[in-house]
MIZAVO-702319 format. One line per 3 residues: number of its first residue (from 1); their letters; for each residue z, y, x of C-alpha. Coordinates in Angstrom, 3 decimals, padded with zeros to 6 digits. Layout:
N
NUM = a = Z Y X; ...
% end
This chain:
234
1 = xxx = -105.691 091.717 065.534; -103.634 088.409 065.403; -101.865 087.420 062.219
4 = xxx = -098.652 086.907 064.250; -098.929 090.603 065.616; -097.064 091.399 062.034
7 = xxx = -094.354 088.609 062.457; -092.829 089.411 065.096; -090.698 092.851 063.722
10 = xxx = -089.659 090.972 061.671; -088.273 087.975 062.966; -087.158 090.486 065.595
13 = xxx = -085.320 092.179 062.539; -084.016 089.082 061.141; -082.575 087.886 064.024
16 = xxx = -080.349 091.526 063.983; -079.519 090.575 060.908; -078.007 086.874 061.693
19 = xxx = -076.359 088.618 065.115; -074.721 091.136 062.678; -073.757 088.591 060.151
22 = xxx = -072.434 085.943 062.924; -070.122 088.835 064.418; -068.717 089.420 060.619
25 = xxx = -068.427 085.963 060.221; -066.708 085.870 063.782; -064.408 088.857 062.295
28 = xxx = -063.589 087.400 058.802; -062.431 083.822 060.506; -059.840 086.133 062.726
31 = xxx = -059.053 088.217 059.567; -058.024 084.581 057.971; -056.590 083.215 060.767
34 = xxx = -054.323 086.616 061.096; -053.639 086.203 057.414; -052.638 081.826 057.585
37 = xxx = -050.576 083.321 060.619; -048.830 085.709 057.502; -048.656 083.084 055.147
40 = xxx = -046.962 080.874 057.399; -043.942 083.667 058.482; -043.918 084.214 055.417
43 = xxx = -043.214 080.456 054.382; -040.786 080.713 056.917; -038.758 083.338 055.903
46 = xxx = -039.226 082.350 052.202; -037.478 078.977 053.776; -034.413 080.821 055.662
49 = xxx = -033.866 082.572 052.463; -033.347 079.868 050.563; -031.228 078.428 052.784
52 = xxx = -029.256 081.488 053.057; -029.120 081.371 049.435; -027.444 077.992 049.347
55 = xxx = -025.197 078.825 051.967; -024.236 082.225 050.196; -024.109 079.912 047.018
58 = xxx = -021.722 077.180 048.376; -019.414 079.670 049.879; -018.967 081.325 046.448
61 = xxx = -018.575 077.693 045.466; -015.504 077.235 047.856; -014.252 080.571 046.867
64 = xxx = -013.757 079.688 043.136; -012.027 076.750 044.012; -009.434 078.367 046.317
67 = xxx = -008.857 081.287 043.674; -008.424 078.169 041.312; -005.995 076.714 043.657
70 = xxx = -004.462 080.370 044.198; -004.038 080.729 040.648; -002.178 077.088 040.078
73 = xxx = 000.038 077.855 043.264; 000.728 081.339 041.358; 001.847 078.852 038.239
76 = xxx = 003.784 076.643 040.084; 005.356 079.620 041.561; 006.403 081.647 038.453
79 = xxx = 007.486 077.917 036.792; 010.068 078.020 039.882; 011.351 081.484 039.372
82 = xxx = 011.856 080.819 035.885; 013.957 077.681 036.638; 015.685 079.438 039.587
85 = xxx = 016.653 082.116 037.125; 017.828 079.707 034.216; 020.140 078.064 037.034
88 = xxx = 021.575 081.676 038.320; 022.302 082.521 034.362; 024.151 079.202 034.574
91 = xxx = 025.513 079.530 037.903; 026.867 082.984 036.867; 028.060 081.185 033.342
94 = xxx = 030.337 078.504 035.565; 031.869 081.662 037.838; 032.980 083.297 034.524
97 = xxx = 034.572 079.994 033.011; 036.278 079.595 036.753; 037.532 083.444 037.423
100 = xxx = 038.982 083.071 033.557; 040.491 079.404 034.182; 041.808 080.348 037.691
103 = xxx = 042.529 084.220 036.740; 046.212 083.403 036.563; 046.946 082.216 039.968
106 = xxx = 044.833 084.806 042.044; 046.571 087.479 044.089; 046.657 090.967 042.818
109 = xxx = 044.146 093.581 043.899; 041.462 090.546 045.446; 037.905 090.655 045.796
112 = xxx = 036.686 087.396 045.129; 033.226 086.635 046.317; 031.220 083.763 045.874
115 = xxx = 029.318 082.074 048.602; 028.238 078.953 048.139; 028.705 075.181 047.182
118 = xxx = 030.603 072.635 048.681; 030.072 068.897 047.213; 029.909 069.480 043.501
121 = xxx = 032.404 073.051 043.445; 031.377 076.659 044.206; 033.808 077.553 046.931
124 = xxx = 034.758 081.736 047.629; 035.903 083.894 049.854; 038.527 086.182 049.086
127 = xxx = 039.541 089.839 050.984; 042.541 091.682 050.310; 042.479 095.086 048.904
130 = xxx = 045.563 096.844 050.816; 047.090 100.249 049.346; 047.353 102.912 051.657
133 = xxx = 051.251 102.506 051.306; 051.454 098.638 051.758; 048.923 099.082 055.039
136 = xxx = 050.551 101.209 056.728; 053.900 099.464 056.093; 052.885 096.260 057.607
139 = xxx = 051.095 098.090 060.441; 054.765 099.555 061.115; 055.969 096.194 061.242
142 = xxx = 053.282 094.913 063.911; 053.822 097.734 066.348; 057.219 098.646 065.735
145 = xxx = 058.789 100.285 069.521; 055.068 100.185 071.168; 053.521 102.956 072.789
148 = xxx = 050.125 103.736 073.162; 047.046 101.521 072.435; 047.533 098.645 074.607
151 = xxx = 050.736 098.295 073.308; 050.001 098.536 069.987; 047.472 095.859 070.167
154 = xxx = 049.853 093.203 071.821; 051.907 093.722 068.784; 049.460 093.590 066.345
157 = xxx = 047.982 090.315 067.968; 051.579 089.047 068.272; 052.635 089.618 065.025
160 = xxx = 049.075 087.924 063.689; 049.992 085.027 065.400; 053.821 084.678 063.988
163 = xxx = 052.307 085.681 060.325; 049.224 083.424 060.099; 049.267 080.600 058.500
166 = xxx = 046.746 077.798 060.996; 044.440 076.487 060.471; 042.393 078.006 058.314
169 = xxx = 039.120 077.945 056.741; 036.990 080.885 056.771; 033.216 081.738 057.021
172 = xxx = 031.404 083.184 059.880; 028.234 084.947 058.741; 028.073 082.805 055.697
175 = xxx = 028.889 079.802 057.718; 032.042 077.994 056.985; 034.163 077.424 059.762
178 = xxx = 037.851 076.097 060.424; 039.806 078.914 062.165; 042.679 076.988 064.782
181 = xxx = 044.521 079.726 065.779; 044.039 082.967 068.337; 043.008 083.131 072.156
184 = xxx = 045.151 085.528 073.410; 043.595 085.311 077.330; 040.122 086.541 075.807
187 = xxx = 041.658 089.355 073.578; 041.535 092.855 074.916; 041.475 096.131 073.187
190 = xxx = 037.631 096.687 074.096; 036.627 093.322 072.756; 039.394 093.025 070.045
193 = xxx = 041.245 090.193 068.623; 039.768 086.700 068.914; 039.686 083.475 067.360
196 = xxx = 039.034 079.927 067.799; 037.086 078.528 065.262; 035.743 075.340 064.890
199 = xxx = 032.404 074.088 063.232; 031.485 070.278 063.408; 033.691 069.071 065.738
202 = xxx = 032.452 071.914 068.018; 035.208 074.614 069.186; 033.791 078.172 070.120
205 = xxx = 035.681 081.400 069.758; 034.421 084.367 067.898; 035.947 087.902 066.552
208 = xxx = 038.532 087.863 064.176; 036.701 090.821 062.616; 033.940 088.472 061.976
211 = xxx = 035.449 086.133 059.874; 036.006 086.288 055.765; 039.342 083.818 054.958
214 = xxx = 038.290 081.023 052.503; 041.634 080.418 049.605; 043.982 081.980 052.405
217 = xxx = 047.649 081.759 051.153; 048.603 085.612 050.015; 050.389 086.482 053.154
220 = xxx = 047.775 085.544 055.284; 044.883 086.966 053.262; 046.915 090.247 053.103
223 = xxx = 047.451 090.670 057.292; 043.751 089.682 057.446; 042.841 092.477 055.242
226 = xxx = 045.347 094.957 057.514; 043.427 093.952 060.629; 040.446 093.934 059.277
229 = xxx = 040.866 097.960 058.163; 042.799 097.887 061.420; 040.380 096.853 063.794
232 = xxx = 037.284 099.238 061.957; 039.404 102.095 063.074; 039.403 101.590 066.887
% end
């Protein structure tokens, strides 16, 4: 018997060996590699979060400094209301002083309405308060002998245009306007009594109705209040 007879199980058996060790070898490398491939998303998303985080950061950033802007708008703001409601207490302070300087020469039974500033003075409006009695008189006197509706509006138009006192300042809607007198082609009993008014240099016409008198003389302000409670009832 040969001495190598006995060596070769067991280089037969070492050679298994290295095969199996070589294949876990081959299996650990691809076990790293998996795991570098893990480590690396993982760097990754590690990376996108903190760039999320910034982002998320600045944007909190930018919305401190627009509630701090918010906040010193909301200053500003309540700094104007406070002055806007110091100038009403003396706005309201100068109407008192004028009704009691001016309460001597103001027709009986007016409404006097402020509504707003021309130049340096507060200018108003002023609308008759008619009794019962005294309207119906001077309605009496407009369409004395007419007959029916028509009628009685060509004599209330007619005698509005013998008792007015042109022109006339007035306000249309708040806007102050000159009044120059009545169109009597565009008047009808659907559309009512109309005036021209002028505004600017520009002449338009618009419904007597419409229009508030601005320091009419009594008379006028007085059949300006009759058609006004007039003209509601048709």
């Amino acid at each position: 018997m040969y001495p190598t007879e006995d060596a070769f199980p067991g280089l037969t058996c070492a050679f298994a060996r290295m095969k199996d060790a070589f294949q876990l070898l081959t299996c650990a490398f691809a076990r790293m590699k998996d795991a570098f491939q893990l480590l690396t998303c993982a760097f990754a998303r590690t990376k996108d979060a903190f760039q999320l985080l910034t982002c998320a950061f600045a944007r909190m950033k930018d919305a401190f400094q627009l509630l701090t802007c918010a906040f010193a708008r909301m200053k500003d703001a309540f700094q104007l209301l406070t002055c806007a409601f110091a100038r009403t207490k003396d706005a309201f302070r100068s109407l008192r002083g004028a009704f009691s300087q001016t309460v001597g020469v103001l027709p009986p039974a007016a409404d006097w309405r402020r509504h707003g500033v021309r130049g340096s003075a507060i200018w108003y409006t002023v609308t008759m308060d008619l009794s019962d009695e005294r309207y119906e008189e001077l309605l009496e006197q407009a369409t004395l002998d007419c007959y029916g509706e028509e009628e009685e509006f060509t004599g209330v138009l007619c005698t509005l245009e013998d008792e007015l006192t042109f022109p006339l300042d007035a306000t249309l809607a708040g806007v102050p306007v000159i009044v120059r007198g009545l169109d009597s082609q565009r008047s009808s009993l659907r559309r009512g009594i109309v005036a021209v008014v002028e505004r600017e240099g520009e002449r338009f016409t618009a419904s007597l109705a419409d229009l508030t008198p601005v320091d009419a003389d009594p008379a006028t302000a007085e059949w300006l209040a009759m058609h006004r409670r007039w003209a509601d009832m048709l």
